[in-house]
C-alpha positions in Angstrom: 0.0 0.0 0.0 1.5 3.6 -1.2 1.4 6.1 1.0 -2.0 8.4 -0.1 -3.6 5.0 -0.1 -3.1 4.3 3.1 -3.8 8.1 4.2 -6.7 8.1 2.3 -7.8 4.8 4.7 -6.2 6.3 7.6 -8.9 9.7 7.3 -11.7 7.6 6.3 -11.6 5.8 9.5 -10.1 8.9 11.9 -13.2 11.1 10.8 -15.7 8.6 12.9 -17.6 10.0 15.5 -15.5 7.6 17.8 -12.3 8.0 16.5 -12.5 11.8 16.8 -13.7 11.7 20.2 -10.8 9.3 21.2 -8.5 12.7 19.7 -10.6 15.1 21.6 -10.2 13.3 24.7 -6.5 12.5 24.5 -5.6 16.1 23.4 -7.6 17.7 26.4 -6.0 15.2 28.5 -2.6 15.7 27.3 -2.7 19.5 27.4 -3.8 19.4 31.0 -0.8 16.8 32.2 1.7 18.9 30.0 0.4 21.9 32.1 1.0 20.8 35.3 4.6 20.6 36.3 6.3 17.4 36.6 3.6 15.2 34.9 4.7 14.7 32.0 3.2 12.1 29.2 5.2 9.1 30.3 3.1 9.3 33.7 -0.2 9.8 32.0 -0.1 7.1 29.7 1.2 5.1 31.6 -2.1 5.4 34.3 -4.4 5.1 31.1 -2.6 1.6 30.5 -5.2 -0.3 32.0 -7.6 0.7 29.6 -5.9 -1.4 26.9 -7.9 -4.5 28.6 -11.3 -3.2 27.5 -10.5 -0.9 24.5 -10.1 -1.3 21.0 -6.5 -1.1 19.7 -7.3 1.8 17.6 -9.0 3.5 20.1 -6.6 3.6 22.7 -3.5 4.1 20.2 -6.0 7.3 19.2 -5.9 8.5 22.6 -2.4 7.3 23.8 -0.5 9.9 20.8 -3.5 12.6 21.6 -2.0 13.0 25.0 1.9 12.4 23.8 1.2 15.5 21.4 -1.0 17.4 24.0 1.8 17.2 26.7 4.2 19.1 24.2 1.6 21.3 23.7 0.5 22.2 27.5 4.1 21.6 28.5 5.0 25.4 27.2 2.2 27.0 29.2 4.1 26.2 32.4 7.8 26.8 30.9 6.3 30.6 30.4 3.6 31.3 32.8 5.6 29.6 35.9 8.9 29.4 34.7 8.7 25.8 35.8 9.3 23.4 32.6 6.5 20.5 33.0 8.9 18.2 30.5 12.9 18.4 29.7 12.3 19.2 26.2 10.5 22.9 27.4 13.4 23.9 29.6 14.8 26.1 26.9 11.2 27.7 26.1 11.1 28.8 29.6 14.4 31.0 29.1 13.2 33.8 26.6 9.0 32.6 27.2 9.3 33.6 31.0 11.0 37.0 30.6 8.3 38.0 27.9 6.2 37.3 30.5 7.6 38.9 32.9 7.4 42.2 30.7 3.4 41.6 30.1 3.9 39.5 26.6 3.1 36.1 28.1 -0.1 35.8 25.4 2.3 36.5 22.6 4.5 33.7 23.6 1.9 31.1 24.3 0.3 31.7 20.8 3.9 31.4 19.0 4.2 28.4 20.8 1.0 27.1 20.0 1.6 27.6 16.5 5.2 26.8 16.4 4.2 23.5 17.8 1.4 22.8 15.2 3.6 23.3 12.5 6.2 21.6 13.9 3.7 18.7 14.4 2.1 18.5 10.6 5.9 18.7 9.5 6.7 15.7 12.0 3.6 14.1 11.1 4.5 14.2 7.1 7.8 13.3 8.1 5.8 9.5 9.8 3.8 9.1 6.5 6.6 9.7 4.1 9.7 8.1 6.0 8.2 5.4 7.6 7.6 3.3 4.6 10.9 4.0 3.5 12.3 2.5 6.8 10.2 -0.5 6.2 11.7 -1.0 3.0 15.5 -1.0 4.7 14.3 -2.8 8.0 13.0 -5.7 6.0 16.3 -6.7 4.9 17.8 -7.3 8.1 18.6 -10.4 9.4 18.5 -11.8 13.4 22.0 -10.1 13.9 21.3 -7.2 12.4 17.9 -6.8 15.1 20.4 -7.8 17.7 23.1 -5.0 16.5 20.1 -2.4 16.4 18.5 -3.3 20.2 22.1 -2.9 21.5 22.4 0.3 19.8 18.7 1.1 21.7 20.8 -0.2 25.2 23.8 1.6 24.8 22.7 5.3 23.3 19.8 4.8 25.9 22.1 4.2 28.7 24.7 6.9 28.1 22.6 10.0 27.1 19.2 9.4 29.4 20.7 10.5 32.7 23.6 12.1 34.2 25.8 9.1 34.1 26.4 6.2 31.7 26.8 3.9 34.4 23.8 4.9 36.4 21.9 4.8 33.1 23.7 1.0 32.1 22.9 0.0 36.2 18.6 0.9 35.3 19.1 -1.3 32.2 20.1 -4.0 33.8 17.2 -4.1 36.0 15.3 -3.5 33.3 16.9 -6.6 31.4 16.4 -8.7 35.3 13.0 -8.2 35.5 12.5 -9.2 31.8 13.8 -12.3 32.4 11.0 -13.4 35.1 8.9 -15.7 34.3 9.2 -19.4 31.8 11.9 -19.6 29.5 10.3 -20.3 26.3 13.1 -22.1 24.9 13.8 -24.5 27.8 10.6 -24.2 29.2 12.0 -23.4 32.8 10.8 -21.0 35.5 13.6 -18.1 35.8 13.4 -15.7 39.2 9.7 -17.1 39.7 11.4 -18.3 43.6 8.5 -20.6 43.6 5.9 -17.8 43.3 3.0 -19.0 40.3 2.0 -15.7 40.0 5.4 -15.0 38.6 5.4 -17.7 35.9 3.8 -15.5 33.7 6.2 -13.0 33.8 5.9 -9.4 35.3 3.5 -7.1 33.5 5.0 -4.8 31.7 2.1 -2.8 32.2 2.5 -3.2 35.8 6.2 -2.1 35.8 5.3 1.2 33.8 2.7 2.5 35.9 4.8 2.0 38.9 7.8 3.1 37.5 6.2 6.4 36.0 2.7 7.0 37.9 4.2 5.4 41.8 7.6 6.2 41.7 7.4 9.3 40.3 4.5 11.0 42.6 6.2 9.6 45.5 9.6 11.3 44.7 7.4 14.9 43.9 5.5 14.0 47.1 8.8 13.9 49.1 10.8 17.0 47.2 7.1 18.9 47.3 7.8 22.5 49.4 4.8 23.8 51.0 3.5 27.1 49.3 1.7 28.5 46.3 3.2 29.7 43.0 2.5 33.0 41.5 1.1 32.4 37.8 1.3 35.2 35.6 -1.6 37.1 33.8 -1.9 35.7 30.2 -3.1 39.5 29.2 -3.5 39.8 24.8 -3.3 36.7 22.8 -2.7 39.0 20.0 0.5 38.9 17.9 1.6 42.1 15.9 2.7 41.6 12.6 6.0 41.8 13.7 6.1 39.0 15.9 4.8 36.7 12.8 7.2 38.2 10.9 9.9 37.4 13.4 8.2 33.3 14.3 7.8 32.0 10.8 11.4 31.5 9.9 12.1 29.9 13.9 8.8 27.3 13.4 10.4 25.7 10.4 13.9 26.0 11.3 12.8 24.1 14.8 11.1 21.6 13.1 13.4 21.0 10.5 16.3 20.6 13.2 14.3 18.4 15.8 12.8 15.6 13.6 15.8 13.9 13.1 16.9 14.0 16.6 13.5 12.0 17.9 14.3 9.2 14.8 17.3 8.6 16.2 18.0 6.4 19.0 17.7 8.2 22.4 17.7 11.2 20.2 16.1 13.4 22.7 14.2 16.9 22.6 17.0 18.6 24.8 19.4 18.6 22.3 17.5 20.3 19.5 15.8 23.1 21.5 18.9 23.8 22.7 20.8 24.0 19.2 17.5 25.7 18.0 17.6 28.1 20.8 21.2 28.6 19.9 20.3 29.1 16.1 17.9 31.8 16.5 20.3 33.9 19.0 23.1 33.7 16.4 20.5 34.6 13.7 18.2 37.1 15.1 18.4 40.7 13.5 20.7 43.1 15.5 18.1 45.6 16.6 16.3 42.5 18.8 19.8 40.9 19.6 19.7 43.0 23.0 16.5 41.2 23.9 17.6 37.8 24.6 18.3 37.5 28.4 16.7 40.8 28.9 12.4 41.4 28.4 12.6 38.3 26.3 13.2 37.5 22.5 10.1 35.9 20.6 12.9 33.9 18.6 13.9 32.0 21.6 10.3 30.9 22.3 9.1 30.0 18.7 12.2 27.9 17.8 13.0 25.4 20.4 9.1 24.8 21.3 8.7 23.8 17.2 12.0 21.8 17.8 10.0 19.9 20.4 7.7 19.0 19.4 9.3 17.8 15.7 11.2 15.9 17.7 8.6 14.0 19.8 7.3 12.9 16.3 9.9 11.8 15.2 9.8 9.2 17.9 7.3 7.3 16.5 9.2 6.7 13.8 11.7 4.0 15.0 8.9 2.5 17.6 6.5 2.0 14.5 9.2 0.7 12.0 11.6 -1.2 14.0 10.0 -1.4 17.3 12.2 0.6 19.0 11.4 3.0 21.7 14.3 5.7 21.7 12.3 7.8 24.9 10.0 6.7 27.8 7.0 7.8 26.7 7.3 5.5 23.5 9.1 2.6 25.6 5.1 2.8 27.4 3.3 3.2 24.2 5.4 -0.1 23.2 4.1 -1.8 26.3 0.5 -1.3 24.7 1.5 -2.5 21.5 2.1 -5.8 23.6 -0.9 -5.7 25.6 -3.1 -6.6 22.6 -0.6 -9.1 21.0 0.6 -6.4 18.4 4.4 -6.7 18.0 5.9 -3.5 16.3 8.3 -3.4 13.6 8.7 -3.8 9.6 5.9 -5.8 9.1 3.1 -3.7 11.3 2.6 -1.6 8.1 1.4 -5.0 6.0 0.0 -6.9 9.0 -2.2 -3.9 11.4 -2.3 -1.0 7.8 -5.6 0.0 9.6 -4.7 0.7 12.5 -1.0 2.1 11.4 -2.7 4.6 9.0 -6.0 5.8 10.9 -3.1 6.0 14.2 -0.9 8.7 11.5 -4.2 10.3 10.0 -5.4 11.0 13.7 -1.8 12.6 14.5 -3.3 15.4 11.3 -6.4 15.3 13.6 -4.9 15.9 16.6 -3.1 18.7 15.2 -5.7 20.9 14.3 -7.6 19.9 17.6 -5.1 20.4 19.7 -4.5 24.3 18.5 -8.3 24.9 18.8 -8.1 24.0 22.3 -4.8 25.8 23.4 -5.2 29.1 22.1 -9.0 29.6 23.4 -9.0 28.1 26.2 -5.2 29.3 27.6 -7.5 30.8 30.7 -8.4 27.7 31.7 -4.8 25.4 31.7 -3.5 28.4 33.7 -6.4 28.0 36.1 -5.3 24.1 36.4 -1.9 25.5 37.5 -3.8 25.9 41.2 -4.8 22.7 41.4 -3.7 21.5 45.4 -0.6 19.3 44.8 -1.2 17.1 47.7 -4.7 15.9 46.2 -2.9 15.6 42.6 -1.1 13.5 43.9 -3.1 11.7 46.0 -5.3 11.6 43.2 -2.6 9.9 41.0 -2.1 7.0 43.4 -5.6 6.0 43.7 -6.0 5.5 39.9 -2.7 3.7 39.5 -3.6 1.5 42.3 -7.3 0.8 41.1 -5.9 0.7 37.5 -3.7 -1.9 38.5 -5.6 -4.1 40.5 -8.1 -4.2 37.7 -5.3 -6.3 35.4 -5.6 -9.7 37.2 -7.3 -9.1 40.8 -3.8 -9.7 42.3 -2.4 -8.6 45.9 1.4 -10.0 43.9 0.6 -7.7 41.5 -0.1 -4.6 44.1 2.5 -5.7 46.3 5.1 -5.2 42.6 3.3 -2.8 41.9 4.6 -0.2 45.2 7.7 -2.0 45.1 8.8 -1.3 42.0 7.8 2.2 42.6 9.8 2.7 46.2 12.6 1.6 44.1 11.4 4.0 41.4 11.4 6.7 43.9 15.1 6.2 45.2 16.1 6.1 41.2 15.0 9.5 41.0 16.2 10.4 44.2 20.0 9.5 43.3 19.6 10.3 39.6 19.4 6.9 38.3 16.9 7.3 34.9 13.8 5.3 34.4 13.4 5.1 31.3 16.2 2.4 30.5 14.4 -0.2 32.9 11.3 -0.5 30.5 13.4 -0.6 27.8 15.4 -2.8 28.8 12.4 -4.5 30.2 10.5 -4.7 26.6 13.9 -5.3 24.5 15.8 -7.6 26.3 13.4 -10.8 25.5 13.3 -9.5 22.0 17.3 -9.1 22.0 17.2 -12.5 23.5 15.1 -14.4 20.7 17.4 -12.4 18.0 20.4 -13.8 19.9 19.2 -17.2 20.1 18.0 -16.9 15.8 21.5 -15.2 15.0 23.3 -18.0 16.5 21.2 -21.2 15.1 21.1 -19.7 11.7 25.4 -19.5 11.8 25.6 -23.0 13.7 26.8 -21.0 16.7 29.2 -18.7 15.3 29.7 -16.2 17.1 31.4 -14.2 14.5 28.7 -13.7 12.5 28.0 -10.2 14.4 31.2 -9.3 12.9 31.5 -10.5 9.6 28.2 -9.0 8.2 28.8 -5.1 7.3 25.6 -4.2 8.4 25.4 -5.9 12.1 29.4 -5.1 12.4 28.5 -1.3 11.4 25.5 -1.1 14.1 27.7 -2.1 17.1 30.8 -0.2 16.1 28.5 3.1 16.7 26.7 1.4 19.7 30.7 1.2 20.9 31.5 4.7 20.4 28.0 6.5 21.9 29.2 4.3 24.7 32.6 5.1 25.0 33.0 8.5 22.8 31.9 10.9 25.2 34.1 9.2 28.0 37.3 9.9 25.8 36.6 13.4 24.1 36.0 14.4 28.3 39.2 12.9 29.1 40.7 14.4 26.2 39.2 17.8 27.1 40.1 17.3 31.0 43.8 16.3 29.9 44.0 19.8 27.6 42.8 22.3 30.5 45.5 20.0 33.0 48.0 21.1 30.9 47.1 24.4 29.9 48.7 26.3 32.5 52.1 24.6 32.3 51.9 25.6 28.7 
């Protein structure tokens, strides 16, 4: 199937009255978590999970990459009306968005960033349609190693960049890969780490470990770091924009976008790396006679660029998740936990195998779009009115549902009894800086990696060699190798040049 072909089934099925109410409801929710500071999509979606167990595939899909695009979205509202970035990837917005602001433009710089996401997201959301295909073409000429080469890619690049440390980052990655390996061996057909509990046979649920990794784990850590007090929000005043300031956001909203998409295709990618070379961009590029406003009342430039460079970025995650099955950020390490939840394995052949739901999922994304600036611009009153929202009964809040959610998976205490364990371990992980996002990935990958492994290795009659003797598999690991190791040696490089600077 070409590509309008499949967008043409994609909008015939989006446009139903359920379909667009699954959009409606996942971009009002999505706006609303990206609002509030510190819950960010991973967390939302990760509470919805449950629902996976009594809705339809497309459905829930619908509503999962509603609130994904709608946390991007709401996640600027805070970055510039609290100067408190809801998500990493609006931590730049809130440099130049906060001091307009502060000098009564804070509705000039929520409607740039309304827009500048929108067309951020349409160019992201071509960018799906168009590559993806193209990456199924490539993908299905990969072999078992070549799978292998790429999910140790995922690890390593996943490892080194999410996080302040590579080895806190490899550390959550091997929990991730422990508790994937709970439950029978499907091989063998022997019970690993199950220490004679049948409840465990099965395997830990990966919804399970999501929720309390990014719903448990994470409230508890903002319960305990919570300081007592209220925040001032800012008055959102005009949501006019003189022609001046369209003048000065058009060139930013493509340069953002065009800059970020390639960042969230590749692996552990990232949207703090683009805002910030956006951010970056637009300072060195700015006209002279508004150069002296960056830093100062606030430059419209600063706002419009890396917000479109977010949210191009968060698009492009979908890419490598849809194609390949990889998920190069948490949020889409979750959404891959859904994809398993109704027996739907992602990769080169979801395109052939699940085109409806592939298609109507991208067509919805257009959708959401459109939707999703509707409801920001009009209604910016109202998300800055969700900004008072008590924390202690958000919270609160939170850990009712993910404890009800939960429970309503298998009618297990086991499972309750993970369910806060894994999310007092969650807690500490944040506490000491220890990311979460390798553990599901390692979680979901490493019984994939596994099977690969085990194919690679029967198909060369247990060569092991044959990682390294096929160009492809052999060129995958050699760049796994050096995001691991590169950015050790160019520090110790850098460290050994200022040691000897002086003496010089």
């Amino acid at each position: 199937m070409d590509v309008w072909s499949g967008l043409a089934l994609g909008f015939g099925n989006a446009l139903s009255i359920t379909n667009l109410g699954w959009a409606l409801l996942g971009c009002f929710l999505g706006t609303a978590i990206g609002v509030l500071p510190g819950i960010g999509p991973a967390l939302t979606i990760a509470l919805l999970l449950p629902i996976t167990f009594q809705v339809s595939a497309t459905g829930a899909f619908i509503l999962f990459c509603g609130v994904f695009y709608g946390a991007m979205y709401g996640g600027s509202t805070t970055s510039i009306l609290l100067n408190t970035p809801g998500e990493s990837g609006s931590i730049i917005t809130a440099l130049e968005g906060a001091k307009m602001a502060r000098n009564g433009r804070a509705g000039p710089a929520l409607v740039t960033a309304a827009i500048g996401s929108f067309v951020a997201g349409t160019i992201g959301t071509l960018g799906i349609s168009f590559i993806g295909p193209v990456v199924v073409e490539l993908a299905l000429n990969l072999g078992p190693a070549e799978y292998f080469a790429l999910m140790v890619l995922c690890f390593a690049t996943v490892s080194a960049v999410l996080g302040g440390s590579a080895l806190r980052g490899l550390a959550s990655l091997g929990l991730g890969l422990l508790i994937g390996l709970v439950g029978i061996d499907l091989q063998t057909g022997q019970p690993r780490l199950t220490f004679g509990v049948p409840e465990l046979l099965d395997g830990i649920d990966v919804v399970l470990v999501a929720v309390a990794l990014f719903a448990v784990g994470e409230t508890l850590f903002l319960a305990w770091t919570h300081v007592p007090g209220k925040q001032e929000v800012r008055e959102v005043g005009s949501l006019m924009m003189s022609r001046e300031d369209w003048k000065r956001s058009t060139g930013p909203w493509f340069r953002g976008a065009l800059l970020g998409f390639p960042f969230g295709v590749m692996p552990a990618g990232g949207t703090e790396m683009p805002t910030m070379l956006s951010y970056y961009a637009e300072r060195k590029m700015v006209r002279a006679r508004y150069r002296h406003e960056f830093g100062t009342t606030g430059a419209i430039e600063g706002v419009a660029g890396p917000e479109a460079a977010n949210n191009a970025a968060a698009a492009g995650v979908l890419v490598p998740m849809l194609t390949l099955g990889l998920p190069t950020s948490a949020t889409a390490a979750i959404m891959l936990s859904a994809f398993q939840s109704y027996g739907i394995q992602p990769g080169p052949l979801l395109f052939t195998a699940q085109a409806d739901l592939v298609w109507t999922l991208i067509a919805s994304l257009y959708i959401a779009n459109i939707m999703l600036v509707v409801l920001n611009l009009p209604l910016v009153g109202l998300w800055a009115r969700i900004l008072k929202i008590p924390t202690p009964q958000l919270y609160a809040g939170i850990l009712v549902f993910a404890t009800i959610g939960t429970y309503g998976i298998s009618n297990s205490v086991v499972d309750l009894v993970l369910l806060y364990g894994i999310g007092i371990i969650a807690m500490f992980m944040r506490r000491f800086d220890f990311p979460t996002a390798p553990v599901v990935i390692g979680m979901i990958l490493g019984p994939m990696a596994e099977q690969a492994l085990r194919q690679a290795m029967t198909i060369s009659q247990g060569d092991w060699t044959t990682f390294f003797t096929r160009p492809i598999s052999l060129s995958i690991l050699l760049i796994a190798l050096v995001a691991l190791v590169g950015p050790r040696l160019w520090g110790l490089v850098v460290r050994n040049r200022m040691d000897s600077a002086p003496s010089a």
